[in-house]
N, C-alpha and C positions, 0 to 999 in steps of 0.2 A: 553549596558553594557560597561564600564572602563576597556580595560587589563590593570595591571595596573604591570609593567616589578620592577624585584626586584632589590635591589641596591648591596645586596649581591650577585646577577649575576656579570658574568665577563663582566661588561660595561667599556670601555676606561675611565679612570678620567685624567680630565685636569685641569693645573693648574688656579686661577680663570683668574692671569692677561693673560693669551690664548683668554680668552670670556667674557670678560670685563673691563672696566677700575675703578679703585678706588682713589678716592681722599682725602682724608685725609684734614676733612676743619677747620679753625682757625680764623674762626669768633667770633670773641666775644660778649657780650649783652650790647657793651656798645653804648652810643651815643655820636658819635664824629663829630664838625662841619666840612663840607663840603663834608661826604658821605650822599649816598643817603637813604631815610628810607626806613626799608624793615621787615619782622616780621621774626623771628627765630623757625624753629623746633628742640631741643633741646635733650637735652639728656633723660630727663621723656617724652619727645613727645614721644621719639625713643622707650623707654624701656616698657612704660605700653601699647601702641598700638602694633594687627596687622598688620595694614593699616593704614597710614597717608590719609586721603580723605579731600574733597573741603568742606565739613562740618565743620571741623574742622579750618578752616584758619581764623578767625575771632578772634578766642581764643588764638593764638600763639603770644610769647611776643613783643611787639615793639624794633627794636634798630636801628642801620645803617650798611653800608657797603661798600667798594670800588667796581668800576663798573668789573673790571675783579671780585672780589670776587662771586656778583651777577652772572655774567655770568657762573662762575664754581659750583656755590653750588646753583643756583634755581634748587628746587625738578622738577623734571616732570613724567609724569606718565611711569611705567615699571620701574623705580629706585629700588631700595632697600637700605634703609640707617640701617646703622650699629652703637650699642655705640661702644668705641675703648679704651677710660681707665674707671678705677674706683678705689675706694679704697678697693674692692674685686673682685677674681677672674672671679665672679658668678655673676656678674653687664657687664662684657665685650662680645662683640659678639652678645648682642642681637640686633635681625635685627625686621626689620618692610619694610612694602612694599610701596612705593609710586602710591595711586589709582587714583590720578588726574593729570592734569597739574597745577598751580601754577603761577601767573605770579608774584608777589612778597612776597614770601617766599621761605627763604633758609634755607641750614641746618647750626645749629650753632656747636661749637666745643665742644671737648670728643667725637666726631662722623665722621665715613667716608659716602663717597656717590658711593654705587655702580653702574656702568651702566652697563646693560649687554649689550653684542651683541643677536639681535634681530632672526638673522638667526641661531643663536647655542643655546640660553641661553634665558628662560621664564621668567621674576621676581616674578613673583608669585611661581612659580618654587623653586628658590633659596632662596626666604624667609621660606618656608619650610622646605629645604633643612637645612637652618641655625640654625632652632628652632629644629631639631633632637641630640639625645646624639652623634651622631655622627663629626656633625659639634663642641658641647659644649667640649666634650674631646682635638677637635683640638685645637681650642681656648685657653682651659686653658694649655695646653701644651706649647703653644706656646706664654704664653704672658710674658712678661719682667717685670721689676720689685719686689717689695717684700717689705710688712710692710704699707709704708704710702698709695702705689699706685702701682696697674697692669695696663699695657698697650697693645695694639696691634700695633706692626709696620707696614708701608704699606708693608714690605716686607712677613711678617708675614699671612697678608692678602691677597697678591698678590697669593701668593704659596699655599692656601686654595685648597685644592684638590676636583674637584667638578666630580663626576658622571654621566658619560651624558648618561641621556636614549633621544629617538627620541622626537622631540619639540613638536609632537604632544599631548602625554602620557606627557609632561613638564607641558604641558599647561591645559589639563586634571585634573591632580594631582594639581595643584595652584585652580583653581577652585572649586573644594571640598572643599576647606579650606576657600577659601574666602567669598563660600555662607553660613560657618558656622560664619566667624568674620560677615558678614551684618547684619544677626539675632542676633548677640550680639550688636552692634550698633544699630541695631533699638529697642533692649529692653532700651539701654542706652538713646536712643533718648525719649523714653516713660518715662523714669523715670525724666529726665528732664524737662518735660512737666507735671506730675504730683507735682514734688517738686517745681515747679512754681504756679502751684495750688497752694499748703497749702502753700505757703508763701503770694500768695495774700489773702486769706482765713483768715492766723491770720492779715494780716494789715487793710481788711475789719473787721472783728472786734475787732480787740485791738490799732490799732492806731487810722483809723476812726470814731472807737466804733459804728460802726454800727452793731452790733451784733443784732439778732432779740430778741424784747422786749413781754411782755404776749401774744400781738396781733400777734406776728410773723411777725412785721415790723421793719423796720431799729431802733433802738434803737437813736439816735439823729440827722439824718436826721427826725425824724419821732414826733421833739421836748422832746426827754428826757433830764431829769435834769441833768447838767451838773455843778459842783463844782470845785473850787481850791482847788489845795493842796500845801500846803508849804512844803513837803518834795520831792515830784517831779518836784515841780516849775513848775505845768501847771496842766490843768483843766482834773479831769478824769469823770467817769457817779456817780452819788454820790450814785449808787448803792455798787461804789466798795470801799475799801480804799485803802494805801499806807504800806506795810509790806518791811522788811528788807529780804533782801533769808536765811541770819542767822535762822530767825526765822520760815520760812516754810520748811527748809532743814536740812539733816545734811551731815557732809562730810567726804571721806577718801581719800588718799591719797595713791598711788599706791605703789605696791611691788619695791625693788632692787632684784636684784639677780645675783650669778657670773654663767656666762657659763659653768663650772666645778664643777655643784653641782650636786648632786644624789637625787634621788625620781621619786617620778610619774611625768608624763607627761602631762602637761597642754599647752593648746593655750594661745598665752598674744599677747594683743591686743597692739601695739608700737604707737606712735607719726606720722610714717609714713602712718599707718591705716588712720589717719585722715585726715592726708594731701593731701589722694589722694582719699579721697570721699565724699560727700556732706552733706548729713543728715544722712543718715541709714549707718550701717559699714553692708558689704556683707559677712565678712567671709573668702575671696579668698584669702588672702595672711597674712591669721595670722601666726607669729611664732609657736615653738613647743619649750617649756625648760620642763626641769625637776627640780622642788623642794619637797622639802619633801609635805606631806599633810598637815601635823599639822601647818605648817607655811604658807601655801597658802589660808585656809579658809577665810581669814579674806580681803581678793582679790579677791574675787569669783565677777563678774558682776551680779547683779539680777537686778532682771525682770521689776524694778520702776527705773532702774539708770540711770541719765546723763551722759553721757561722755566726758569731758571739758582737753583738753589739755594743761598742765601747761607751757611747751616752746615747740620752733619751730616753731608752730603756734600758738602763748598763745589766750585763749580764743576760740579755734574752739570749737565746740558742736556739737555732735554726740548720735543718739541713736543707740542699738542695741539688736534688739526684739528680742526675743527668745532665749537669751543666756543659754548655754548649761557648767556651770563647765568650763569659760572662767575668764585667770584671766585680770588684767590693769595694765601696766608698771610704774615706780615708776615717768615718766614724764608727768603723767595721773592723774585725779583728778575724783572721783567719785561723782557727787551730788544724792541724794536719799531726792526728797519730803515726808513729812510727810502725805501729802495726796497723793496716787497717782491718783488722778484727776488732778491734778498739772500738771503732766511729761509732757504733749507735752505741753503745755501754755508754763510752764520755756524754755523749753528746746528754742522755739521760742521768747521768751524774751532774750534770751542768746547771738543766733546769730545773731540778733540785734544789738550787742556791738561788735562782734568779729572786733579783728583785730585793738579795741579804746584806748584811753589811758583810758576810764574805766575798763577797764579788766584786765590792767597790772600794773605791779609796777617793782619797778626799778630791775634788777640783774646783777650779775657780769661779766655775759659771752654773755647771751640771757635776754631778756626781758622774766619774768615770771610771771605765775597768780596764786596766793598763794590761801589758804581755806578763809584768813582773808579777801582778796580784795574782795571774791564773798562775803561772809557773809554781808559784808557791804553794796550791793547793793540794791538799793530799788527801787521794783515793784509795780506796781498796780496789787491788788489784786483782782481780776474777782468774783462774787457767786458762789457757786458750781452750780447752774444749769447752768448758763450760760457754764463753764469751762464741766460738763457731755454733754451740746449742742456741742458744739464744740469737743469733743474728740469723736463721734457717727462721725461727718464729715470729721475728719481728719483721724480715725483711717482707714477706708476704704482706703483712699489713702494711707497710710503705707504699709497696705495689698496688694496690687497692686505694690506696687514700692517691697516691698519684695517677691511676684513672678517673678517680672520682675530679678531681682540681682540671686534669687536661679535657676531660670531656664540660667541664663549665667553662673552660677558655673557649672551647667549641662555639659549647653554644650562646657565649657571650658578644662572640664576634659575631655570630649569625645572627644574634638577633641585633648589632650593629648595622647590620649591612640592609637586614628587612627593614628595618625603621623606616630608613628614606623611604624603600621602593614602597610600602605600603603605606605612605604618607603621602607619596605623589602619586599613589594611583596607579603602580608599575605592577602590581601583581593584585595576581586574585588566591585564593585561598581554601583548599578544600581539607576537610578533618575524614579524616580515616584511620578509626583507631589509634596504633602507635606515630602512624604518621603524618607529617604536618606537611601537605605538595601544595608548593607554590611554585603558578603558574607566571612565570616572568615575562613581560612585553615587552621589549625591547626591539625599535623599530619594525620592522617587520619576520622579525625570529621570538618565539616561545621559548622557555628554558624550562625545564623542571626539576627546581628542589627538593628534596628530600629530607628531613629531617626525622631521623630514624632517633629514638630513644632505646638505650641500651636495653636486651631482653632480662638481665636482670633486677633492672627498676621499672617494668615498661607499666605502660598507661592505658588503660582501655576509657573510652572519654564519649561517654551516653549522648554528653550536647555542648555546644562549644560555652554556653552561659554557663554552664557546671564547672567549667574548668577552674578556676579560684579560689571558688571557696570551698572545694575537694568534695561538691554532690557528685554522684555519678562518678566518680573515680576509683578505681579501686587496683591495687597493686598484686599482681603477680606473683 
């Protein structure tokens, strides 16, 4: 069992620069001759992770740096990086934990680098600690600024008042938290691995066109008839033909709306939804507005719809199953097939293009992808059986990557909700195997939580230190 000491106790708080040092880095992302290359953790590194881990270092942007720069801002493990400005209040102070060492990656700028002291101060600890309302009220109190941009000074950060319970219970408490981000990484890792699948899956048969044929063999590996077309200017299976999306689609065009309007409460899906997820949208961070209803019908997402970002990222493509009375930002473009046997074929003809000059046409501020530029693309168009073969294959993996996303909304809430109570000292904590029971004190009533890990990723966990850095864990 975890005692696990409350923060609303009278514990000594000291200020952070007492038990750590902070550095405030000003690296940029650009590439300048004569520094040395090195990849950058950045300010979306900082803000959308728990934990920065060694996984993760392959993916972080390329730029350069001065060799003190390097020296003072390479991550190493026990760090805790910080964002520092933003152009809301509500973007600053979010921390993340450094889970590995690093030999060429550092942190870029809008971001400080905390290092704790190791005999007073746990980093798993104090990223915790930072993700409570408690640390957020300090933050926004304290941050400078107003209008275009808020900021955090290192002074600002230094004088962070930090609560110290015994390093042991420091250490304890970071741990809880980190065997719950590993289980969200490893559903993330899974989904990665599936949506690699169905991308090999549509180029095995729509670019290949090996798609299987009556015999259920490779359709032209296997000598199927194979045709030109002059509207795609290359050979498709002469099963299929050459259609316009105009003509298999039709399309809307997302809502505007001011901040300051009255009505019911809808979720609306923004630009950033997309840009921070791959295929499927999860749901985790949709907005909340309010517009009347009579003028939101006609924005509602259903259940056959593409979702094609007009700027920002013009052309990304995104589905989202099971929409629920969700509406689409007016930077959003909806496509709806006429058949929906169509919807995952398009939707993978789509991301195909992201990011081409087919997708975009010129704009004033941002490069944007209008209704008229998709309408006029032209696809090969698949048979319906073949296109019912393939969506029987793909939709599985949908299904799977959509438990893997709703079960981290899970436990992203729950570990929302633990935070407090084992920050104030509301619960105690016992490890059992797969399950994480937490004992809740709440006046004078007990509760006990549960938190079950699914049985086909479950966790067997030797000792609660081992949780992190994956001793003592081994998978099922």
């Amino acid at each position: 069992m975890l005692c696990i000491y409350a923060l609303g106790m009278e514990h000594r708080k000291y200020k952070l620069r007492d038990i750590a040092t902070v550095e405030i880095s000003g690296v940029d992302k650009k590439h300048k001759e004569g520094e040395s290359p090195v990849r950058l953790c950045n300010f979306v590194d900082v803000y959308y992770n728990w934990a920065i881990t060694s996984e993760m270092g392959n993916n972080f942007m390329e730029a350069t740096a001065r060799p003190n720069e390097i020296e003072r801002f390479k991550l190493k493990k026990g760090q805790v990086a910080i964002t520092k400005d933003s152009e809301t209040r509500f973007d600053i102070g979010i921390a993340t934990y450094i889970a590995d060492d690093f030999d060429n990656v550092i942190l870029g700028y809008h971001n400080a680098l905390i290092t704790p002291n190791p005999e007073k101060l746990n980093g798993k600890y104090l990223n915790a600690l930072l993700h409570t309302d408690y640390a957020r009220k300090y933050f926004a109190n304290n941050a400078s600024g107003s209008g275009q941009r808020y900021a955090l000074s290192v002074d600002a950060l230094n004088d962070f008042p930090v609560p110290l319970i015994p390093l042991e219970e420091q250490i304890r408490i970071g741990n809880i938290f980190s065997s719950i981000d590993q289980k969200i990484a490893l559903n993330r890792a899974i989904n990665d691995n599936l949506e690699a699948m169905a991308k090999q899956l549509y180029d095995y048969w729509f670019v290949q066109f090996d798609f299987p044929n009556e015999e259920g063999k490779p359709y032209k590996s296997s000598g199927g008839k194979m045709v030109w077309n002059d509207k795609l200017k290359r050979e498709i299976p002469a099963i299929f033909k050459a259609s316009l999306l105009g003509e298999l689609c039709s399309f809307r065009n997302g809502i505007n709306y001011a901040k300051d309007e009255i009505g019911e409460q809808f979720e609306i899906i923004n630009v950033r939804n997309i840009s921070s997820s791959k295929i499927l949208l999860d749901g985790e961070s949709f907005d909340t507005i309010s517009v009347p209803a009579s003028r939101a019908g006609n924005y509602i997402v259903k259940d056959n719809d593409i979702i094609i970002a007009r700027s920002g990222c013009p052309g990304s493509t995104r589905l989202l199953l099971s929409p629920s009375n969700i509406l689409f930002c007016g930077f959003i473009i909806c496509c709806t097939p006429n058949e929906p046997v169509m919807r995952s074929y398009l939707t993978y003809c789509l991301k195909q293009l992201e990011g081409t000059s087919a997708t975009t046409s010129g704009g004033s501020i941002l490069q944007n992808v209008s209704q008229d530029t998709l309408k006029s693309l032209c696809v090969a168009q698949p048979t319906i059986d073949v296109l019912e073969k393939f969506n029987d294959t793909i939709s599985s993996l949908f299904t799977r990557m959509l438990n893997c996303l709703t079960e981290n909304k899970m436990l992203i809430k729950q570990r929302n909700e633990l935070l407090p109570l084992l920050m104030n000292g509301q619960v105690l904590v016992n490890y059992h195997l797969s399950v994480l029971e937490v004992a809740v004190n709440i006046g004078k009533f007990s509760y006990f939580i549960g938190l079950f890990l699914p049985s086909a990723c479950r966790f067997e966990v030797d000792s609660p230190s081992s949780i992190f850095d994956g001793r003592g864990i081994r998978l099922q």
